[in-house]
C-alpha positions as CSV (number, residue, x, y, z in Angstrom):
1,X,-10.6,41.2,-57.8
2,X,-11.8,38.0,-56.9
3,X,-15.1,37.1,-55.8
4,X,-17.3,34.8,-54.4
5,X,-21.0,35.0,-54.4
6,X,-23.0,32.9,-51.8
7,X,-26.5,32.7,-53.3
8,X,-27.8,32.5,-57.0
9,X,-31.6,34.5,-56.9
10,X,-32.7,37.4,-57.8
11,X,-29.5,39.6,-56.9
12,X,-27.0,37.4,-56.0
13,X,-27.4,36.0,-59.8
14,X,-27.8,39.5,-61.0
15,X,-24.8,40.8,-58.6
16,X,-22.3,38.6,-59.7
17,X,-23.1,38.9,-63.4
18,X,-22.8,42.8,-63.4
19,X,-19.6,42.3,-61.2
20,X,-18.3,40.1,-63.8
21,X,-18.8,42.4,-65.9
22,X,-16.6,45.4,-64.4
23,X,-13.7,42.8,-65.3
24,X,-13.7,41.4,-61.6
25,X,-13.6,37.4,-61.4
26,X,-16.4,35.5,-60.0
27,X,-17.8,32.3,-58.5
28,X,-21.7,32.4,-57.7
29,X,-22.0,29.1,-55.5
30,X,-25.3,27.6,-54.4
31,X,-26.6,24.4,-52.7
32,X,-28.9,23.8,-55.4
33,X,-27.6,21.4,-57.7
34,X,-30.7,21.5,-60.4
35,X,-30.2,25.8,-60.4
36,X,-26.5,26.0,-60.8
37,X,-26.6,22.8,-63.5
38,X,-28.9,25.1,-65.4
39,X,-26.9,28.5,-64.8
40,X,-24.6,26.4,-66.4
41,X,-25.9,25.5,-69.3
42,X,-27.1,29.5,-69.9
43,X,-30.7,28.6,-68.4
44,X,-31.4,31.2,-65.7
45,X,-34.2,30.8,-63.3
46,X,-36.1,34.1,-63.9
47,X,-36.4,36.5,-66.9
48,X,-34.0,39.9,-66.3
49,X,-33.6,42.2,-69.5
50,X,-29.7,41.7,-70.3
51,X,-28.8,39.4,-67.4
52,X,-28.4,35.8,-69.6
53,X,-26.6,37.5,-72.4
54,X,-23.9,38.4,-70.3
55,X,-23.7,35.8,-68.2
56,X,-23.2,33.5,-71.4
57,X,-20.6,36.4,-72.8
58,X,-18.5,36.0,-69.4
59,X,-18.4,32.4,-68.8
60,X,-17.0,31.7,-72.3
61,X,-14.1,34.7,-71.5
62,X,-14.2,32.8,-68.0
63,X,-14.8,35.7,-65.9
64,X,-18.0,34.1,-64.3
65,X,-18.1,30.4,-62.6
66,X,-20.7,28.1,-61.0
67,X,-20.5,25.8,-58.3
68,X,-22.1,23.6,-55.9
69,X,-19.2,23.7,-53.7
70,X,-19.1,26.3,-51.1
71,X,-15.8,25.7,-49.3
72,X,-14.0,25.8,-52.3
73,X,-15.8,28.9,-54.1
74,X,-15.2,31.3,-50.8
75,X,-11.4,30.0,-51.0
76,X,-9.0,32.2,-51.4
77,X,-11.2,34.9,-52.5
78,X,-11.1,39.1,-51.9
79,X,-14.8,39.5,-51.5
80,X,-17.3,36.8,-49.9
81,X,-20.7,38.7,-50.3
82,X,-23.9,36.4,-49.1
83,X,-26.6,37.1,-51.1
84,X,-29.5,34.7,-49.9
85,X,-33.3,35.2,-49.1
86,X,-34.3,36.7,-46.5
87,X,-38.4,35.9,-46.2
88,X,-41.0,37.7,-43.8
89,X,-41.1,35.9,-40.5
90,X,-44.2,35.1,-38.7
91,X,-44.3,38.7,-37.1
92,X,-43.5,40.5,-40.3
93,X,-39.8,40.6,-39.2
94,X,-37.0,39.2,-41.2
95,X,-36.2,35.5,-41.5
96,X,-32.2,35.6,-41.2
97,X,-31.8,31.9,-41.1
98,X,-30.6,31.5,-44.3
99,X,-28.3,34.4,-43.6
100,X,-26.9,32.8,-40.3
101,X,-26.3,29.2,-42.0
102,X,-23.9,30.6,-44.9
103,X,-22.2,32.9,-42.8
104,X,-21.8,29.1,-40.6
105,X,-21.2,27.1,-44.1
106,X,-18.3,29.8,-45.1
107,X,-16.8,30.1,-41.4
108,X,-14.0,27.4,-42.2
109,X,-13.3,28.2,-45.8
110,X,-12.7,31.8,-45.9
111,X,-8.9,32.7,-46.2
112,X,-7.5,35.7,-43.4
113,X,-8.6,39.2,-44.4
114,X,-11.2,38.2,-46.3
115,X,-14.2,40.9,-46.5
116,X,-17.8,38.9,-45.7
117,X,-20.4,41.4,-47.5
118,X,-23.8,41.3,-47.0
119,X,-25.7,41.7,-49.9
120,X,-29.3,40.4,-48.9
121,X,-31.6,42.6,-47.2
122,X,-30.9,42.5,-43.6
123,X,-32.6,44.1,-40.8
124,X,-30.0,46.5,-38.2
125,X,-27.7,44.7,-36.4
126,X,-27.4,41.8,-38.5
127,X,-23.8,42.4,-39.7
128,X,-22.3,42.7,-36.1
129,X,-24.7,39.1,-35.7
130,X,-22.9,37.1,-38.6
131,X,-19.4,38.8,-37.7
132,X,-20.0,36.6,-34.4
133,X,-21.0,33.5,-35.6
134,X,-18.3,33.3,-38.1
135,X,-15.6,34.0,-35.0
136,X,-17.2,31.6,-33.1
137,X,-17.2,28.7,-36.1
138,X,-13.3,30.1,-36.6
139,X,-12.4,30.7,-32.9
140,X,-10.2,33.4,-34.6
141,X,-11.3,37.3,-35.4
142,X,-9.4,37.7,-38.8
143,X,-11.6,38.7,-41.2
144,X,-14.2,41.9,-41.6
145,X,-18.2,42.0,-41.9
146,X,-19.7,44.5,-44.2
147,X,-22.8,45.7,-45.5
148,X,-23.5,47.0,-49.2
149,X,-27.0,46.7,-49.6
150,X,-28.3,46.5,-53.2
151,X,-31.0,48.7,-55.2
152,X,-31.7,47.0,-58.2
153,X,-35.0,47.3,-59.6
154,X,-37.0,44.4,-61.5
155,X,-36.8,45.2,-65.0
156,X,-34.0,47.2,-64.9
157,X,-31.5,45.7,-62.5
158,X,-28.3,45.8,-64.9
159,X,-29.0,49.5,-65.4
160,X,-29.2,50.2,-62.0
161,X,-25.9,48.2,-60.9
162,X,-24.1,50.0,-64.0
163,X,-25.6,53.3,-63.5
164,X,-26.8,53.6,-59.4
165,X,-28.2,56.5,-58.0
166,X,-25.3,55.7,-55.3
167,X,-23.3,52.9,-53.7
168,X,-23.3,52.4,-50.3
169,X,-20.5,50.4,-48.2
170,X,-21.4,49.9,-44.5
171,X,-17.9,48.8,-42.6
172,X,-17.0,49.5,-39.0
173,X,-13.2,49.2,-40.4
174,X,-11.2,51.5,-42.8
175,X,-9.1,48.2,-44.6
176,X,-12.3,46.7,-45.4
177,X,-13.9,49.9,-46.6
178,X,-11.1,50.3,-48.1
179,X,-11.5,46.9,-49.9
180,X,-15.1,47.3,-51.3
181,X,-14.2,50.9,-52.8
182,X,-11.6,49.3,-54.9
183,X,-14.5,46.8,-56.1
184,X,-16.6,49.6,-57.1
185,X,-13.8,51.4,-58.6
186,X,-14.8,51.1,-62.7
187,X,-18.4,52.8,-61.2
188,X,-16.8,55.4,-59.0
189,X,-14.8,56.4,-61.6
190,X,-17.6,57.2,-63.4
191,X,-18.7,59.7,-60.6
192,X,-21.1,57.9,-59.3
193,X,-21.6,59.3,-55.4
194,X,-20.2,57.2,-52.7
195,X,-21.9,56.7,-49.1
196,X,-18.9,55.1,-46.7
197,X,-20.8,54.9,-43.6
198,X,-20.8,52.0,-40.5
199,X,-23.0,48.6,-41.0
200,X,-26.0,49.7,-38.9
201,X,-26.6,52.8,-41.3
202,X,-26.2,50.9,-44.6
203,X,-28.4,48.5,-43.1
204,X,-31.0,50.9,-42.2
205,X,-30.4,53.0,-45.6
206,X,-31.8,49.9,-47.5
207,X,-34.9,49.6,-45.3
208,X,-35.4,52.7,-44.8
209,X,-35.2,53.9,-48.7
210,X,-37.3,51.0,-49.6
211,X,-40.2,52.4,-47.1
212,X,-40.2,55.6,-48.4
213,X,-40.7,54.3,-51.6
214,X,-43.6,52.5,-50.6
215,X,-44.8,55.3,-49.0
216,X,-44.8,57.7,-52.4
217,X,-47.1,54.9,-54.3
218,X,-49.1,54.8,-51.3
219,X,-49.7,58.5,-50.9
220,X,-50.3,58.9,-54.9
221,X,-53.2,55.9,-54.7
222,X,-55.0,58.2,-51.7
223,X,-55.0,61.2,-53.8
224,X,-56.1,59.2,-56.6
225,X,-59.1,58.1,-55.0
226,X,-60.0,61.8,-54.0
227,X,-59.6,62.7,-57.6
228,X,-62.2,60.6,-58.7
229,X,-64.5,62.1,-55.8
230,X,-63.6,65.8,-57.0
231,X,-63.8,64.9,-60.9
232,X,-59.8,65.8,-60.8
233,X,-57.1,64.1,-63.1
234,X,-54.0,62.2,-61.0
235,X,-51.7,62.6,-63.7
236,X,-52.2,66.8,-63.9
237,X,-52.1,66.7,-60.1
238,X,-48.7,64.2,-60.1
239,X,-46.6,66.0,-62.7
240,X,-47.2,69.2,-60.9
241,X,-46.2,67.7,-57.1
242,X,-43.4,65.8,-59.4
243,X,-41.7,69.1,-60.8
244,X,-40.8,69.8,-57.4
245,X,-37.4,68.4,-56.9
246,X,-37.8,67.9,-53.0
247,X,-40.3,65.3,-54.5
248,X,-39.6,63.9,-57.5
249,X,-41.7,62.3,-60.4
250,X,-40.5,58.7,-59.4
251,X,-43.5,56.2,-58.1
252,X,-46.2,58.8,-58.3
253,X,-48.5,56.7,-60.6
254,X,-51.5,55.5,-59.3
255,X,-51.9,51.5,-59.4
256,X,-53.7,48.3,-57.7
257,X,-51.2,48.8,-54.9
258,X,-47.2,47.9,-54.6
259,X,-46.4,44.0,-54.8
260,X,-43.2,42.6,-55.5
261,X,-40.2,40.8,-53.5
262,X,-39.3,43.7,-51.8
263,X,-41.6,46.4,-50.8
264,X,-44.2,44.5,-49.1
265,X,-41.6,41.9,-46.9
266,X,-39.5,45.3,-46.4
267,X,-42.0,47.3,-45.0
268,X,-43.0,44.9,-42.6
269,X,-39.8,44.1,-41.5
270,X,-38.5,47.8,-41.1
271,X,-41.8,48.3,-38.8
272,X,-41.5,45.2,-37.2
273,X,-37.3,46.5,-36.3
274,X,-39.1,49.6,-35.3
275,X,-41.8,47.7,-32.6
276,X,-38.8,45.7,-31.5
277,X,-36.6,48.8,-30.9
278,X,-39.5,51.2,-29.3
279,X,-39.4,53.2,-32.2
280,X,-42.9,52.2,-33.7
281,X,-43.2,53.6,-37.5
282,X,-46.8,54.6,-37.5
283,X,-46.8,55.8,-41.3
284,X,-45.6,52.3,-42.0
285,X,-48.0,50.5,-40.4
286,X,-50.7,52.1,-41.9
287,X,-49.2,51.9,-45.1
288,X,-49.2,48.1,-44.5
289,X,-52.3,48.1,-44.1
290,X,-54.0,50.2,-46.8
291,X,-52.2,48.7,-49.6
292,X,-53.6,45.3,-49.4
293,X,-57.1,47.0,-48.7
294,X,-56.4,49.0,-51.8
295,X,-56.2,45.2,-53.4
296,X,-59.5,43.9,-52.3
297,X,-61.0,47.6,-53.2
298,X,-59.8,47.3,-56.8
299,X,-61.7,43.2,-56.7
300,X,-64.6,45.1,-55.0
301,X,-65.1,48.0,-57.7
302,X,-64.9,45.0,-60.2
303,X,-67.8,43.0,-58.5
304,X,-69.9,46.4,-58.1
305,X,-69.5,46.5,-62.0
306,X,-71.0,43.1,-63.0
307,X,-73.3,43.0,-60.2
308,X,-76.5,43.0,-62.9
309,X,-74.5,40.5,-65.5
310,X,-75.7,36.9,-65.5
311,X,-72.6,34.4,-65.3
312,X,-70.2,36.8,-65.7
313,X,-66.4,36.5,-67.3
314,X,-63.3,39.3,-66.5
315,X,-60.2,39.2,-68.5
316,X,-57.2,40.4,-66.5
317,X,-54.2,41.5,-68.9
318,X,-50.8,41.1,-67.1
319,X,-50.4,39.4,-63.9
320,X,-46.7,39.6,-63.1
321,X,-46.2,43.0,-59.8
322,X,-44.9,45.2,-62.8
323,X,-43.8,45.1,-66.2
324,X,-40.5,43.9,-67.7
325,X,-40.2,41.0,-64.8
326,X,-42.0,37.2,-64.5
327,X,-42.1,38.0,-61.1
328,X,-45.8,37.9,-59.8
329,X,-45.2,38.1,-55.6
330,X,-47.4,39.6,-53.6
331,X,-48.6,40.7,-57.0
332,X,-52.2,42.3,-57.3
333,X,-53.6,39.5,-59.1
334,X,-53.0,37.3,-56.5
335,X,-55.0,38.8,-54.5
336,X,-57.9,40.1,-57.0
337,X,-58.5,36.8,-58.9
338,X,-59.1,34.8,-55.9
339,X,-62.0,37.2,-54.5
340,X,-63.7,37.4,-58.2
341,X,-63.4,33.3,-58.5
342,X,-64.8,33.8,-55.1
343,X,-68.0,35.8,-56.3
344,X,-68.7,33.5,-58.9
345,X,-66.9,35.0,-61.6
346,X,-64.7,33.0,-64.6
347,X,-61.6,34.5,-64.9
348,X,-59.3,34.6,-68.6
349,X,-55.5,36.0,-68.3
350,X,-52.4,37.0,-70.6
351,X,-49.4,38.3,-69.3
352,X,-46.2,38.5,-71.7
353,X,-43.7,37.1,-69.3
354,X,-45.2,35.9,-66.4
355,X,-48.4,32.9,-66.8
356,X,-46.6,29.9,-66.2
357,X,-45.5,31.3,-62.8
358,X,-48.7,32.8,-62.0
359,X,-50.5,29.2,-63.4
360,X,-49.3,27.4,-60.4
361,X,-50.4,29.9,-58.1
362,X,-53.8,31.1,-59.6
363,X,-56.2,27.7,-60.3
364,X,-59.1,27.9,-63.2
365,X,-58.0,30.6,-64.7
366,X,-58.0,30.0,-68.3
367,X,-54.5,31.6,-70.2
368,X,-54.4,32.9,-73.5
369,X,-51.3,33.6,-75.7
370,X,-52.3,37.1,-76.7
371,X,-54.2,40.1,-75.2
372,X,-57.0,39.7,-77.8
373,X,-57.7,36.1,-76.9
374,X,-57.9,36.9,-73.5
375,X,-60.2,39.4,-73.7
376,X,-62.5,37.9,-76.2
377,X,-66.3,37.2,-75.3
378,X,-65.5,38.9,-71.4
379,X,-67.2,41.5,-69.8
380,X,-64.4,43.4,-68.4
381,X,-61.3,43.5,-69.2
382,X,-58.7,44.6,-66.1
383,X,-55.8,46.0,-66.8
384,X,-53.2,45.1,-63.8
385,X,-49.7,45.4,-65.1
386,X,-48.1,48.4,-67.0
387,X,-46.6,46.4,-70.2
388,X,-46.4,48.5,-72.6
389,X,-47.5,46.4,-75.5
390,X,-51.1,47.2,-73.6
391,X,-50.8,51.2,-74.5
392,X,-51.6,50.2,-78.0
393,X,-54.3,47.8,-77.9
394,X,-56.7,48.3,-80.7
395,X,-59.8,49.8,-79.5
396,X,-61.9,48.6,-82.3
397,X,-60.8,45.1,-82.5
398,X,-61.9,44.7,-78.8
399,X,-65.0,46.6,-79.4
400,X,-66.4,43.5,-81.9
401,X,-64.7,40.7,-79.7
402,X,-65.8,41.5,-76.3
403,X,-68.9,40.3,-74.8
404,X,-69.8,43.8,-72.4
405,X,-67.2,46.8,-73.3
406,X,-66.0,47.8,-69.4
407,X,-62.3,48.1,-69.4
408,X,-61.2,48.7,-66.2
409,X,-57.4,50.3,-66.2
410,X,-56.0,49.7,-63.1
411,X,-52.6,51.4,-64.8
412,X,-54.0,54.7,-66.6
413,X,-52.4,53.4,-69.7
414,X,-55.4,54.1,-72.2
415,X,-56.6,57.5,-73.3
416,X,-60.0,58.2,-71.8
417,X,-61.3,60.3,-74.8
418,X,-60.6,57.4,-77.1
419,X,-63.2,54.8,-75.5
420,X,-66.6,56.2,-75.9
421,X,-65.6,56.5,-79.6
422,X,-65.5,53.1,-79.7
423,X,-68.4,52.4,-77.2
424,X,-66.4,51.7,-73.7
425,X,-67.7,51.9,-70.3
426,X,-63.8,53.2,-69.1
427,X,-62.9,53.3,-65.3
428,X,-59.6,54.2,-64.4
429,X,-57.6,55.2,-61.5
430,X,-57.7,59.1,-60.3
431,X,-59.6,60.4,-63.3
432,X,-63.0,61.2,-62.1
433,X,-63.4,63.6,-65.3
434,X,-62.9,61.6,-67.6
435,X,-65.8,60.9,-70.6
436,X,-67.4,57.3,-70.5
437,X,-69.7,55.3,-72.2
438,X,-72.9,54.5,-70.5
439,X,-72.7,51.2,-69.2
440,X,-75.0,48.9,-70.8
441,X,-75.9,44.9,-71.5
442,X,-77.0,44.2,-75.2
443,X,-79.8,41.8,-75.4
444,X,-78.4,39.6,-77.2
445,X,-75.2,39.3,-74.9
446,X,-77.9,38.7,-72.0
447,X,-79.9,36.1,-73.7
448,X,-76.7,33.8,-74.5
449,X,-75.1,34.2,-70.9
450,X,-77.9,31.9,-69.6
451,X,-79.7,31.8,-66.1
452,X,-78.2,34.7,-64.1
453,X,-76.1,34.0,-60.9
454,X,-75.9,36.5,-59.0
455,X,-72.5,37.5,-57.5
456,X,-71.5,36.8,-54.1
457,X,-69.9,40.1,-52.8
458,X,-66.6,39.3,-50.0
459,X,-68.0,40.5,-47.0
């Protein structure tokens, strides 16, 4: 089929790429001229396991196109799916401008029957809404709006568009249900399970799965903190909840609290549909609320460690929301660093993937090109982002180059009963049993850290 892709982020990019390649032909189109000049030329502007090496295999079998030229990529095309950003509004609801200026940019271009899809993450109603403005910009009604929201996962997003849990397709008319269902043929072949529902469910589905979500790491971080008051281990206590399948052993690990581009705008925005409605989501809310707390707790438990070390220096390892992704949004070390610079503390980084984004948003912090060399001559070291390359740091090499031997692991990647071994102060998350070394300041690390400042404590 022929398609045109309005939109070249996170999953429009990702969208049309995977679409290319289930043999479909595609145009992803954008008003960016630097972005698509540089999709061109194989650069892509964020780092996606798999996603640049087939893009660069379908543009040379010219399957998958560029172009700054919107009338003349939605042209004669099966499928129009708009796939641009959607950013929290001032009250937490969704910003649809961008939404409601493609859907006015493609108006005039699209051919008769075409199917408009919306692929960005749209609050209810908002299908029905660009169905409107498109007949108004046309004065005709001859096209369909549909929704076919997307749930791809940073770090894994071409596994999850080859391989989804389900595909959804949200149309209040059979011909253009009929349409997307031939475009996820090659997938539903496979057996993958099909949801053919009307646009306000597929619009709530997305929002509504995404809270959910949200609400398992949320629940798993408040059972953390009571094992650590009841000397209980989270990961015995989430396997066993996990090995029920009415629950599931997906996002039950403990963390600094969920960042990302999704969860945190989505939750707000599905509560904010539920105020507006008269439908308040009260779990929501709360959730809202307790996971940036569960931030500035994690910077507070810091602070309360280095209280009695003059002049003191963290090393956060990883800074992107998770692993496998550059992406560092609502990240937690966005919100930790700035309270410990804050306090008075000097903060050292290394994250695989994501520093030079994180650079520009977090000032005097000093970056390093290797875990070891950020961690060398610290106090603590904080672990903040799951890469993996971080469950096999050596022990013993840290030991020798670190100034006071906290780690603080904010991931539960490290195996407690290895760090007294090697002379650790270990704090994790939801292991209050767990053996530790007693905390303690060698002289000689004291005498070279100079006049002690005491730390400043947010209030």
């Amino acid at each position: 089929m022929r398609v045109a892709m309005i939109g070249t982020g996170y999953v429009g990019l990702t969208t049309g790429v995977c679409l290319a390649e289930l043999g479909h032909d595609v145009v992803c189109a954008d008003i960016d001229g630097n972005r698509i000049a540089q999709l061109r030329r194989g650069i892509l502007p964020f780092a996606e396991s798999g996603v640049a090496e087939m893009a660069s295999r379908h543009m040379t079998r010219g399957r998958l196109h560029f172009t700054c030229d919107l009338a003349n990529a939605v042209a004669e095309r099966d499928i129009v799916m708009i796939a641009v950003g959607t950013p929290k509004g001032a009250e937490g609801e969704a910003d649809l401008s961008f939404v409601r200026n493609a859907a006015r940019q493609i108006a005039p271009a699209i051919a008769p029957k075409t199917v408009v899809t919306l692929k960005s993450t749209v609050v209810v109603g908002t299908a029905r809404e660009v169905r409107e403005i498109i007949a108004s910009e046309r004065g005709a009604l001859d096209f369909w709006v549909t929704s076919n929201p997307e749930f791809l996962r940073e770090g894994s997003a071409v596994a999850d568009f080859l391989r989804p849990d389900r595909i959804v397709i949200g149309a209040d008319d059979h011909d253009a249900a009929q349409r997307l269902i031939q475009l996820y043929q090659p997938l539903l072949r496979e057996g993958i399970p099909l949801v053919e529902t009307g646009t306000t469910n597929a619009e709530l589905i997305k929002y509504a799965a995404n809270a959910f979500l949200a609400l398992k790491i949320g629940f798993i971080n408040d059972v953390a903190d009571l094992c650590e008051q009841i000397e209980g281990d989270i990961s015995a206590v989430a396997q066993g909840i996990g090995l029920d399948r009415r629950i599931g052993s997906s996002f039950l690990a403990p963390g600094p609290g969920y960042g990302g581009s999704c969860f945190p705008k989505d939750t707000e925005a599905f509560a904010a549909t539920g105020r507006r409605h008269k439908a308040p989501q009260p779990l929501v809310e709360t959730l809202i609320v307790r996971n940036e707390k569960r931030k500035r707790g994690i910077a507070e438990r810091v602070l309360r460690e280095l209280s009695d070390i003059g002049n003191p220096t963290v090393g956060i390892l990883g800074v992107a929301f998770k692993a496998n992704t550059d992406d560092v949004r609502e990240s937690a070390a966005l919100a930790i660093v700035p309270i410990l610079q804050q306090a008075g503390v000097s903060v050292r980084a290394f994250d695989p993937w994501a520093q030079t984004k994180a650079a520009a948003l977090l000032p005097s912090v000093a970056w390093h090109d290797d875990p070891y060399a950020a961690l060398e001559n610290v106090d603590l070291g904080l672990i903040l982002t799951e890469w993996e390359a971080f469950r096999s740091l050596d022990l013993a090499r840290l030991a020798l180059s670190m100034r006071n031997r906290i780690l603080f692991d904010c991931r539960n990647l490290l195996e407690p009963q290895e760090m007294p071994r090697h002379g650790f102060r270990y704090l994790s998350l939801g292991r209050g049993g767990v053996p530790r070394a007693i905390k303690q300041v060698s002289a000689g690390a004291a005498r070279s850290q100079g006049p002690h400042r005491s730390l400043r404590l947010p209030s």
